[in-house]
N, C-alpha and C positions, 0 to 999 in steps of 0.2 A: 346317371353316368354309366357307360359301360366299360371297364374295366377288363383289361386281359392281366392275369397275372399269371407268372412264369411261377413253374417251380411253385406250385398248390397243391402240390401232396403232400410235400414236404413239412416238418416240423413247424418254423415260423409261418409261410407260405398258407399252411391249413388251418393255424389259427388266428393271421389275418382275414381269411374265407367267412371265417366261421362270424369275426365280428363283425363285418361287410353283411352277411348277410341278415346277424341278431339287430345291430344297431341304424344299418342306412337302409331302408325300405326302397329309394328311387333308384339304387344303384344296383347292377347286374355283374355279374360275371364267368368271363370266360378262362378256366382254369386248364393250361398247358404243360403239359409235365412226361417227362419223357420214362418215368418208372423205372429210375435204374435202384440200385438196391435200397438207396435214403426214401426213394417215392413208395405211399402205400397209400391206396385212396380209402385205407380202413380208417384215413385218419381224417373222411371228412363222412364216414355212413351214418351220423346223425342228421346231416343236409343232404342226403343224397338225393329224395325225393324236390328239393326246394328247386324252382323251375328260372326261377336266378341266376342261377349256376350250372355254366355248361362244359362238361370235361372233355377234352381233346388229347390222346396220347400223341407226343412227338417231341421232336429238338428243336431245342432254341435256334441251332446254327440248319436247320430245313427253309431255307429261301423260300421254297415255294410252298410250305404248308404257312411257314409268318405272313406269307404276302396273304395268301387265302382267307385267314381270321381276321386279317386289316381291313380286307375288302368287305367283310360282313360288317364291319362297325367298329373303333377302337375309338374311346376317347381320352381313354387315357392307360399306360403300361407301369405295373408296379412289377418288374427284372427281380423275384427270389432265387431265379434258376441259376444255380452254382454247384459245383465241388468245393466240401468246406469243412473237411475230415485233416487239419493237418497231416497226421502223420500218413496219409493216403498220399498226399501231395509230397512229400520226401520218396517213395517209393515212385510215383507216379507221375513227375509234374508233367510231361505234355500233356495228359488229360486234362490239368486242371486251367491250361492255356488255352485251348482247343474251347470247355464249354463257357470258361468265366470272361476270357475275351475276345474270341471270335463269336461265341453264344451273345454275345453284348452286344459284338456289333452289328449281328446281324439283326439283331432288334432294333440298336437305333433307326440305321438303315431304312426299314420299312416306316417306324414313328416318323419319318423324316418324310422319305416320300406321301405315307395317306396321311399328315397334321395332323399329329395328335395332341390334345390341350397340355396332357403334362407326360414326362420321362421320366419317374421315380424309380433310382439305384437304389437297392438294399445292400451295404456295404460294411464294412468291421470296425472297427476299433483297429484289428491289428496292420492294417496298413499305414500306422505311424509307428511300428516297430515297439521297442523296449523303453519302461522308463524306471528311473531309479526311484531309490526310495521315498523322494519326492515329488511337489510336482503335478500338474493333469495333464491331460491332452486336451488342447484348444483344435478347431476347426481351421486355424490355421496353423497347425504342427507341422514342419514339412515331413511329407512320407518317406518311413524308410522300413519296410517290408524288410524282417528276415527268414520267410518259408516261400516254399513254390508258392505255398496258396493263399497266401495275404499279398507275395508279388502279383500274382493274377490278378488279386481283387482292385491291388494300385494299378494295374495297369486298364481295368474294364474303368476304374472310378478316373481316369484322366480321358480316356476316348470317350466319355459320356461328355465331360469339360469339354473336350473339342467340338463337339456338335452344339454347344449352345453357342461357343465363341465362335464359331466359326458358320454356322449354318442359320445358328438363333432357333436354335431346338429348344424348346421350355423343359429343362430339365434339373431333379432335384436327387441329391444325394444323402441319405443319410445312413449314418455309421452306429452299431451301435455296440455296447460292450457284451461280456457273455450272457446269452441267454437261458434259460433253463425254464421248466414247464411241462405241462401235459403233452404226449404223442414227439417227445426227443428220441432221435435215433439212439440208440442204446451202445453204439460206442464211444458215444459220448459222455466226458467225468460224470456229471451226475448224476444220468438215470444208469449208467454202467455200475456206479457205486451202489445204489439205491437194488438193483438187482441180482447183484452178487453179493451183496448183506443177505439180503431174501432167502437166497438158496446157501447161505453160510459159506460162500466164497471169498476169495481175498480180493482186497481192492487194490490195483495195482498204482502204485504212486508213482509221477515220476520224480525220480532225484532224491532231494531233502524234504520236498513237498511243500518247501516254502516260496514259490511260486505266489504271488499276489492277482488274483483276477475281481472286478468292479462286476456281480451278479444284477441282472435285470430280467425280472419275471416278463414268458411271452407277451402274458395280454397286454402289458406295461409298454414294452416296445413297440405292440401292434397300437397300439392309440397313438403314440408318439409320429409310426408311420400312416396312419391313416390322417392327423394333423397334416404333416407334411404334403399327403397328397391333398387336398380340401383347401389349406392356408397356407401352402407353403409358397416364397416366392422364388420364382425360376432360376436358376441359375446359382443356387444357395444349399449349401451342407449342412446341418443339422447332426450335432452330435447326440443320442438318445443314451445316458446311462442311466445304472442302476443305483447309484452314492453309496453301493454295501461292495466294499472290498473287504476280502477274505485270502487270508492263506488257501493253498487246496489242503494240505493237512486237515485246517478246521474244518474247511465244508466236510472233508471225508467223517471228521470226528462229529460233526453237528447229525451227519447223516445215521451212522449208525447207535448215538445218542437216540435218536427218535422211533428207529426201530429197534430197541432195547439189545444191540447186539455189540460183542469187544469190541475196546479198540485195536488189541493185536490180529481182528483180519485184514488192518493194511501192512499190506505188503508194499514197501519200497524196490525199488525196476529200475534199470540204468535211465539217467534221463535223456530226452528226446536230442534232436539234433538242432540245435540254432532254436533252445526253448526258450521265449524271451521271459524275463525275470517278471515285472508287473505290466499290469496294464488299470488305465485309473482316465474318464472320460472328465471332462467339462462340459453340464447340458445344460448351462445355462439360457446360452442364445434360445434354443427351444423353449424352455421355459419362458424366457423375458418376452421372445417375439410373438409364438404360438401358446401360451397356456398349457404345454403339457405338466401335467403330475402324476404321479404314482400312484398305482392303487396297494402296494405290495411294498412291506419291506420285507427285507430277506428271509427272516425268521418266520414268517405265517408264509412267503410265497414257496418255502422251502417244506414247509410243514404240508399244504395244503398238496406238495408236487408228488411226497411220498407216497400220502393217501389216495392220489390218483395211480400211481404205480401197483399200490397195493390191492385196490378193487380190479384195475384192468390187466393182470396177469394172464390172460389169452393174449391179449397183445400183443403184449414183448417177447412171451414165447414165443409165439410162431415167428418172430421177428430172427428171435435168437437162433432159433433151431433151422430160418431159410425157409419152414413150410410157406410164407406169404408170394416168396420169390416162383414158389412150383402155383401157386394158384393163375400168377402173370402169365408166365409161360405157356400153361394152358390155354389160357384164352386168347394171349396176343402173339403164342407161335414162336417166338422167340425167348435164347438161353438170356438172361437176364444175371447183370453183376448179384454175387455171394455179401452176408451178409460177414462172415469173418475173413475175409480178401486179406 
């Protein structure tokens, strides 16, 4: 199967690549990713030589460079390419309209025109909004999004809906809750925490910190989404969680528990704007329908993410400090989004 996926430098994106190409030998891939400050292709240099995979800078929303890779071969598109930094998205929302759902549709679009076997959406949790202290989210919760960029992502996850109902586009959506794992952007809660433990900096909390999120290790998601693309049947959502709901307080506390450092370097920070209180999946269906399981629970997927933190510190620095942004620029010409925006 050849396989175009969006958005493969990125976090999830590079370590769905990675098991695409450890575990499915017949499958190819073509990796599209337009390098804005989330994208670093340092985050697939263990495959770089692998002849499976073939990288292409550019945007989702380029008509004519999407039509160009369709025409080589697509048989199937797994859509990672997103803005998906909330608090970017309260400062910035037309960017996150612009890549999450005119970027969408300009993908279906072409899937539509050259037939592609499947349209797999990579999608959130948080476009069913907030839930109380009880409770899960089913796959059929009705969505009610309260940031720019879980709005986008309802809005790219219903214009996907309309191309099946309306065109009979084979296409499959799944949602998953937070992820966390090797090669996460760093302003993100955990490796952000996990990093400024390191260097004896404060971990900024928002609020009370008692915020509820359902954690799922990468590799855990990417099986759930690689099911989906292999067995999943068309036209069908797939909720993919983690079953470890955590306060952020405890993650931050678990975290610097493991790297032997206080808990007075968190630091409590006014909280965010329209922060929703929990969030808590139902992966049944995937399990009952697809066989997905877990390899990870929290406590080893969280222990093992440190330790990768901790050996690849060239990483995140150059991440942190922007050097990776000046290495793009050199080569691709152009100024490229900051890493503290």
């Amino acid at each position: 199967m050849r396989i175009l996926v969006t958005g493969g430098a990125g976090f999830i994106g590079s370590n769905f690549i990675r098991l695409i190409l450890r575990e499915a030998p017949s499958h190819s891939v073509v990796n599209l990713d337009a390098l804005t400050y989330a994208g670093n292709l340092e985050n697939l240099a263990d495959v770089e030589g692998d002849k499976r995979c073939r990288f292409v800078k550019g945007d989702v929303r380029d008509r004519e460079l999407v039509a160009d890779i369709f025409k080589q071969g697509v048989d199937a598109v797994v859509n990672f390419a997103a803005e998906s930094h909330v608090d970017r998205s309260i400062e910035e929302p037309s960017v996150f309209l612009e890549t999450n759902v005119m970027g969408t549709a300009c993908l279906l679009d072409a899937a539509q025109e050259f037939g592609v076997r499947l349209f797999v959406q990579i999608s959130t949790d948080e476009v069913y909004g907030s839930l109380g202290p009880d409770g899960v989210f089913t796959e059929q919760t009705p969505l009610a999004p309260n940031s720019p960029y879980s709005a986008s992502k309802t809005g790219a996850d219903l214009i996907v809906r309309s191309y099946f109902k309306t065109f009979g586009l084979p296409v499959v959506i799944t949602r998953s809750s937070n992820n966390y794992g090797p090669y996460q952007f760093p302003e993100k809660a955990i490796p952000l925490f996990v990093t400024n433990a390191m260097e004896d900096k404060p971990l900024p909390l928002y609020g009370d910190g008692l915020q509820v999120r359902d954690w799922i290790h990468v590799e855990d998601n990417c099986r759930g989404i690689m099911l989906a693309l292999e067995e999943g049947k068309p036209g069908e959502i797939y909720n993919i969680g983690g079953n470890s709901e955590r306060t952020n307080i405890d993650m931050a506390k678990m975290i610097l528990d493991i790297l032997g450092k206080p808990h007075g370097l968190i630091k409590h920070v006014k909280d965010r704007l329209g922060h929703d209180r929990r969030y808590a999946l139902d992966s049944k269906k995937i399990e009952r329908e697809l066989g997905f399981e877990r390899d990870y629970t929290f406590e080893e997927g969280l222990e093992q993410t440190v330790k990768w933190y901790i050996e690849n510190k060239k990483w995140w620095e150059s991440i942190k400090t922007g050097e990776y942004l000046k290495y793009y620029e050199s080569m691709y010409g152009e100024r490229l989004g900051t890493a503290d925006k």
